[in-house]
N, C-alpha and C positions, 0 to 999 in steps of 0.2 A: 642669416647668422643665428637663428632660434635653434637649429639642428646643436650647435655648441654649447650652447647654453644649457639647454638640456644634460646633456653630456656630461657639465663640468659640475652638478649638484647630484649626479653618482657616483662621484670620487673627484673629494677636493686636490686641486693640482695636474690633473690629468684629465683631457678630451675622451681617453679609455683606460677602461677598467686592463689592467696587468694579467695576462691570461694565466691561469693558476698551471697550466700543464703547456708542452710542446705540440701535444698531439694536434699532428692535420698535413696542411703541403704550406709549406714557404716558399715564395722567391727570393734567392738569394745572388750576391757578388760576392764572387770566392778570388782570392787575390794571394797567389802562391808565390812569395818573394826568393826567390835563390843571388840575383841579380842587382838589385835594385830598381829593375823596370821593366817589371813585369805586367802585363797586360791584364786587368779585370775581367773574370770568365762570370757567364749568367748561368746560374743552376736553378732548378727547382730539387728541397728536400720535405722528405715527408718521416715525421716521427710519428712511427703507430705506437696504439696501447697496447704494442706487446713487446713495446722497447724495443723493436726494430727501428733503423732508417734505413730509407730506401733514396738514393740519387739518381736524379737522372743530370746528364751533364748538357751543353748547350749542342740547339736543334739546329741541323741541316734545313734545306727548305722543301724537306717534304714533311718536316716537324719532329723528325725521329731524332732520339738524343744518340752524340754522339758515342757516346760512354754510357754506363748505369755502376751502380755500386750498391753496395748494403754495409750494416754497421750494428753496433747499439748505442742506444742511450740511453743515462741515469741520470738522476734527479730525487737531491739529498733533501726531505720534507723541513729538515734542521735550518735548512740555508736557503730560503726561500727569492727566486728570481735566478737563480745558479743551478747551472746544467753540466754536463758531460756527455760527449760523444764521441767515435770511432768508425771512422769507413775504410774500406778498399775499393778499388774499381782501378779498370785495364788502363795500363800508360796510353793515351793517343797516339796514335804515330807507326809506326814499320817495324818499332824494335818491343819484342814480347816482355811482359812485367808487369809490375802490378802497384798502384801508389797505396802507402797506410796511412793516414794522419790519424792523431787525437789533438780533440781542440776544448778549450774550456770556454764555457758562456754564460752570459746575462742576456736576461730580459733588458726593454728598453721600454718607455713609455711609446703609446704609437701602435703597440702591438708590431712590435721588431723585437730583434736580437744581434747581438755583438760576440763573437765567438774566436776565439785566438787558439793557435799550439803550433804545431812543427809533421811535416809530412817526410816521410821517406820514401824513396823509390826501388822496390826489389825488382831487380833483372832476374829472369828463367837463365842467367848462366852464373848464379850466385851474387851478381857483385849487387851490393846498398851503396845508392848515392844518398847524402841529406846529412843534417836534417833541414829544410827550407821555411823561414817562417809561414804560415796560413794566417788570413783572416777573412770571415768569413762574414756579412751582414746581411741579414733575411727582413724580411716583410711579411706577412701573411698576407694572400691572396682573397682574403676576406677582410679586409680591413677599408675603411672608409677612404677613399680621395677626394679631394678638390682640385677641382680644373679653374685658373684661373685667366679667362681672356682680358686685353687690352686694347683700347681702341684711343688713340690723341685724334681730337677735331679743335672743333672752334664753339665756343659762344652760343654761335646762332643757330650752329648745327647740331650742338649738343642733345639733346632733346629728342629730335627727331631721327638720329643713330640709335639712342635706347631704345624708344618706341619701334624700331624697327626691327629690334633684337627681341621684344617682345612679343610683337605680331607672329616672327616666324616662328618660335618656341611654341607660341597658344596653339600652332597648327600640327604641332608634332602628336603623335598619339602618346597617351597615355605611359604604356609601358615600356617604350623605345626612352622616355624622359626620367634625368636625374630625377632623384627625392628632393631638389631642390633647389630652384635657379633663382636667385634675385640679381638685379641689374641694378648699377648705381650710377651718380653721376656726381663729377667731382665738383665742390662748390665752387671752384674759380673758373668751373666749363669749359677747362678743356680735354678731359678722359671722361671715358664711358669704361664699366666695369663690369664683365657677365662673371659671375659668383656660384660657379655649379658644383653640389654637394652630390658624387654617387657611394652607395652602398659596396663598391668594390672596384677592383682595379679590374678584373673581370667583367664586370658591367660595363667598366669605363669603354674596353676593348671591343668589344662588338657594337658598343654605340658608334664608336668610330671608323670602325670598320664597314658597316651598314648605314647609321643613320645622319653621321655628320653632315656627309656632302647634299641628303636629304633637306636637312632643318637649314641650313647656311649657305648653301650652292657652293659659291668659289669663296665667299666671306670677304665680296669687297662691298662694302657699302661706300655711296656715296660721299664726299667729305670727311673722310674715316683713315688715318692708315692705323694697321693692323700687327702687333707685334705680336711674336713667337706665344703661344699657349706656357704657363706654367702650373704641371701638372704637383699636388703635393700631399701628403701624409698627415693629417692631426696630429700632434708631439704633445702639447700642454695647451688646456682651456682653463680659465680661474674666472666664476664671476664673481665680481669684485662688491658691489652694491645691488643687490636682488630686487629691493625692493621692501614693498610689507608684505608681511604672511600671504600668501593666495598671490602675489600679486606679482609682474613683471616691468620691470622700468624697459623705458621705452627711448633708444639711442635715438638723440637727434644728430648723433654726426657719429658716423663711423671713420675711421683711418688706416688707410690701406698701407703698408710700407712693404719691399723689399731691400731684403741683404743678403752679399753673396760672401760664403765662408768657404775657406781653402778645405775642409773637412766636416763630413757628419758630425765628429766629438767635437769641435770646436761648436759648430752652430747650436747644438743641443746645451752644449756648456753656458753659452750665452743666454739661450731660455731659459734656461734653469736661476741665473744669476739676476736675471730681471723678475723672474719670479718669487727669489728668496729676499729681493731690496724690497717688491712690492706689501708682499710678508710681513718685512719686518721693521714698516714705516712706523713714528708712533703715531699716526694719523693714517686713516686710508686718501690716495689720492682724491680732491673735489673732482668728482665729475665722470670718474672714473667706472663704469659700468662693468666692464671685461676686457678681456684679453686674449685672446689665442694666436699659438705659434703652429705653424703647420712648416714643415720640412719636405724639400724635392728631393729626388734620387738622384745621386752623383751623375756630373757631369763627363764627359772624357777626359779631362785635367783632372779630375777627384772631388772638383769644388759642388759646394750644393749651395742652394738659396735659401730662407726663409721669407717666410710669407707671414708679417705680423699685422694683425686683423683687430684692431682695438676701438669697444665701443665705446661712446660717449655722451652725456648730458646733452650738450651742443658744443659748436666752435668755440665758445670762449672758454671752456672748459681744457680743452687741448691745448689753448693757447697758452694758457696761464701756467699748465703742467711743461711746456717748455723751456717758461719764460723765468720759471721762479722753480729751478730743480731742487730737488729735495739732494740734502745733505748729510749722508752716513754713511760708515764702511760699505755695508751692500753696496751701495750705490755707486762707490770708489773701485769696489771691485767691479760693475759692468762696465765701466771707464774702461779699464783692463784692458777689454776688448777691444777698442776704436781702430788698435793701426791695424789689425788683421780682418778691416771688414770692408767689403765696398757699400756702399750704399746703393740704391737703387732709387726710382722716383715714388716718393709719398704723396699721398692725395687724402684731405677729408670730404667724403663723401655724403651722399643722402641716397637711399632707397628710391629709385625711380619706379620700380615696380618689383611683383617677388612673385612668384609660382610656383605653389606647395602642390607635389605631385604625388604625397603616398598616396 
């Protein structure tokens, strides 16, 4: 968990710094509404510094995009995190033409972007259909992820699951390994926790493609079942009680939680909303070390997770923070939120072991 910590004492509120320009490649979900159910398409776009973009549309499987397009974009030094763009590129399909969209956007924290406007369709025999809403959410491909695995056991076999997730890690090389894996174990012993920090979604991708099945074989450990990986994006880190000068306070209980939101703005809204009650307690929480929100990428239904990672003094420190909630608007407003959230399973945890690999 130190990789966020670090992070969140270069810009209070945010895991990342707000990228001053567009320039580079994104991955994005472009989501072209005429209908109401329309299907989410995967692009990669690339804003150069010569205020061109370049699209390329979603790859067949020999990796060639099916489409490509060009465009420009601007960005007002007045209105900072606010964009403007414009592309064309060939309709899919049998029948010749051409799509326009212009869309208008923000930055996100995370190093994403949220981009809205209207596309139209010209046919080569004059006719314009449209205009269709677009929207359009990028990532950059340089941007940090976490991979979070789960494993429920028992008690007795707690222990020697993480140890085991340790051993094969130690054996991995060097540069095949995230920047960062620590392994936890929940205090009432029954989940094991592997906490992998990599440098990119790109990195993530050829670890898995080559070295997963190396480090993990088939990923059944003994006494162990094994649920679905969730992979996710840094959105907001705040540490909350640093310590003294030079110094680092040291979590004796970490707390894992998920929650699943019908929408990216909703779940973001939510972070945001625990962040500004946190803010504007007149006391900081006892016990309260940090916090970070890291965000999945939309599911097939649209819904994403959050993955809240909060550090702590020890267990009674969490406890008392549930048990005696603090009382004020902020905090009436994250209420807000409860009927549009599922919950998922929480755990407070302890460091079983940690593997710093820069």
């Amino acid at each position: 968990m130190t990789q966020h910590a670090t992070q969140a004492a270069q810009g209070e509120g945010s895991a990342l710094t707000i990228p001053p320009s567009l320039v580079g490649v994104w991955r994005a979900r472009a989501v072209e509404d005429a209908t109401g159910d329309a299907e989410p398409v995967d692009v990669e776009i690339e804003f150069g510094a010569d205020r061109i973009v370049r699209l390329a549309g979603p790859r067949d499987e020999h990796g060639e995009p099916y489409f490509t397009g060009r465009g420009e974009w601007s960005q007002d030094p007045a209105t900072e995190g606010l964009f403007r763009f414009a592309l064309r590129h060939p309709l899919p399909g049998p029948v010749p033409g051409e799509a326009r969209a212009e869309l208008d956007g923000a930055f996100l924290h995370g190093r994403g972007f949220l981009a809205k406007g209207h596309t139209y369709c010209h046919y080569e025999d004059g006719t314009v259909t449209g205009p269709s809403v677009i929207t359009v959410e990028g990532a950059d491909v340089s941007a940090p992820v976490v991979v979070l695995h789960r494993w429920t056991t028992s008690p007795e076999r707690q222990n020697a699951v993480a140890d085991t997730l340790l051993d094969a890690w130690r054996r991995t090389p060097a540069p095949a390994s995230p920047r960062a894996l620590t392994v936890f174990v929940s205090t009432n012993g029954d989940t094991v926790f592997g906490y992998e920090q990599w440098s990119s979604s790109a990195e993530l991708r050829d670890f898995e493609r080559l070295g997963r099945l190396a480090v993990e074989g088939g990923g059944a450990i003994e006494g162990a079942e094994r649920s679905p990986a969730l992979v996710t994006v840094p959105y907001r880190s705040r540490t909350v009680d640093p310590g003294p000068a030079g110094s680092s306070a040291t979590p004796g209980c970490v707390v894992i939680t998920t929650f699943g939101f019908g929408s990216a703005e909703n779940a973001r809204a939510w972070a945001d909303a625990i962040t500004v009650a946190e803010t504007a307690q007149p006391e900081p929480t006892p016990g309260l070390l940090a916090r970070h929100f890291l965000i999945s990428g939309a599911a097939a239904d649209g819904g994403v997770q959050v993955l809240n990672c909060s550090e702590w003094s020890g267990e009674d420190a969490h406890r008392a923070f549930l048990e005696n909630p603090v009382v004020t608007p902020e905090w009436q407003r994250v209420e807000e939120f409860t009927s549009g959230i599922t919950h998922g399973p929480g755990r407070r945890c302890v460091p079983r072991g940690t593997l710093p690999t820069d």
